[in-house]
LUMDREN-373862 format. One record per residue (C-alpha): x, y, z. Coordinates in steps of 0.05 Angstrom, whole numbers, plus 5000, padded with zeros to 4 digits. Layout:
REM residues N
XYZ
...
This chain:
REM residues 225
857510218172
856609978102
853410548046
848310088025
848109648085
840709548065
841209018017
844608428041
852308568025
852307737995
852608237931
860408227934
863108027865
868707557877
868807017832
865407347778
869707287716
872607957686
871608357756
878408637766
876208757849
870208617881
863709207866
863309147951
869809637948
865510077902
859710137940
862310138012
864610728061
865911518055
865411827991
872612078005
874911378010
871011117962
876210837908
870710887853
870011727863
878211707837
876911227788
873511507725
869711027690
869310397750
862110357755
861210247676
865709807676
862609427739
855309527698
858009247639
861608667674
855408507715
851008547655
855208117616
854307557675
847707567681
846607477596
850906767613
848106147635
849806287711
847806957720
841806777757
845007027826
842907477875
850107857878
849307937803
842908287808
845108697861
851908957828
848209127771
843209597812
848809917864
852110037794
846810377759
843810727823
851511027831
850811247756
843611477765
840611167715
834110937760
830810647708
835310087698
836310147780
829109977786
829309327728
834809097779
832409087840
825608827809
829908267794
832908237867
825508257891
823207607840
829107297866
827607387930
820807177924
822806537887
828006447954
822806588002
826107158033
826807738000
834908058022
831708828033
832109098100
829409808119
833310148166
830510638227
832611228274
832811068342
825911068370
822511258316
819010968248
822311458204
828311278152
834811278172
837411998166
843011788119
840411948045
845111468018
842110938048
834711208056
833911567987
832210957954
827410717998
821911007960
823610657893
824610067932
817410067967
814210157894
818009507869
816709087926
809609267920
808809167849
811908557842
808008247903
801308517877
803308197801
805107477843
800707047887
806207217938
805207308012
810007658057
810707738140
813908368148
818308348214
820708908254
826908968294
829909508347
836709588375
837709288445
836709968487
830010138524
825109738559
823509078519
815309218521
816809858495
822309558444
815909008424
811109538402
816209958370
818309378325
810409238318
809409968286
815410018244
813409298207
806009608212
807910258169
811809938124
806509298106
801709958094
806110278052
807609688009
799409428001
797710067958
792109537928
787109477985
787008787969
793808707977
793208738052
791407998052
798407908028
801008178091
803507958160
806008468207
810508178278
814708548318
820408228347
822208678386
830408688407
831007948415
834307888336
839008328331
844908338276
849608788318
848108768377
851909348407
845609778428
849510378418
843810798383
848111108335
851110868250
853910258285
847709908309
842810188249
841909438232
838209218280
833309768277
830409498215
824409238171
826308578138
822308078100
820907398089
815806988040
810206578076
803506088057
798306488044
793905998086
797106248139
794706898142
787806898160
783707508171
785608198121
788708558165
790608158221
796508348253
800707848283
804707928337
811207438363
């Protein structure tokens, strides 16, 4: 399973000029066989690459935006992590679906257990949340579960993990009008395997995806599909 699985992995840098190999082989797998742990110096140069792309006149690109924060979240400098993924959030907004997916332990609404993954959830929750709340931006927050368990069960589950994280985001009470909670249940899933375990942590997710306003009707209404 993928390190930062959580953002959509369309960040790969191929095709970006001056990348000697693609940021996905920086951010991806073990920290023993990461090649960027043995290679002093690969994530400021992947920064400084990525930076320079996004100054040109095409650098308005989601995988730009997203090497730049996996590069500056590996260096821990979380301030200009959190300008980034602000700029993965606008973008996402301007896309109508924002490429952010929290991921789950198996029958449960907390965080994935991995803190490489998880650990940034909190900075991303404050971003999302801010930039919604500064935009006249709408969003139906969908929940997912793996394939195991009874579907009613799997329904509801989905329900409350899209639930706690539309609460966490409207910090603004009138933010909740923003919101649109549905749980889909098992019946979307990106793996598939319903093994319960690293493999299948994808489908037990959060995702998100802009909507009309108009078609959310009452503050706080859930909605269920």
């Amino acid at each position: 399973v993928t390190r930062l699985v959580s953002i959509m992995s369309s960040s790969g840098a191929r095709g970006l000029p001056g990348m000697r190999r693609p940021l996905r082989a920086l951010v991806i797998g073990d920290p023993g066989s990461d090649p960027a742990v043995r290679l002093p110096g690969a994530y400021e140069e992947a920064l400084d690459i990525y930076k320079g792309v996004a100054r040109s006149g095409g650098g308005d690109q989601l995988r730009v935006y997203n090497g730049i924060y996996l590069a500056a979240w590996k260096l821990g400098r979380k301030d200009e992590a959190a300008q980034a993924f602000s700029q993965i959030v606008d973008y996402g907004i301007a896309q109508k679906r924002l490429a952010v997916k929290f991921l789950f332990r198996p029958g449960s609404t907390q965080f994935l257990s991995d803190p490489t993954i998880s650990a940034q959830y909190q900075a991303w929750l404050k971003q999302i949340s801010t930039r919604v709340a500064q935009r006249d931006t709408c969003l139906q927050v969908s929940g997912h579960t793996s394939r195991t368990g009874p579907e009613p069960m799997n329904e509801r589950l989905s329900l409350v993990r899209a639930q706690a994280i539309s609460s966490r985001i409207a910090t603004d009470p009138g933010a909740t009008k923003q919101m649109s909670t549905v749980g889909k249940g098992s019946s979307e899933p990106i793996s598939g395997l319903g093994t319960d375990d690293a493999r299948d942590a994808v489908d037990r997710r959060v995702e998100f995806k802009v909507i009309d306003c108009a078609s959310i009707c009452d503050r706080g209404k859930t909605r269920h599909s």
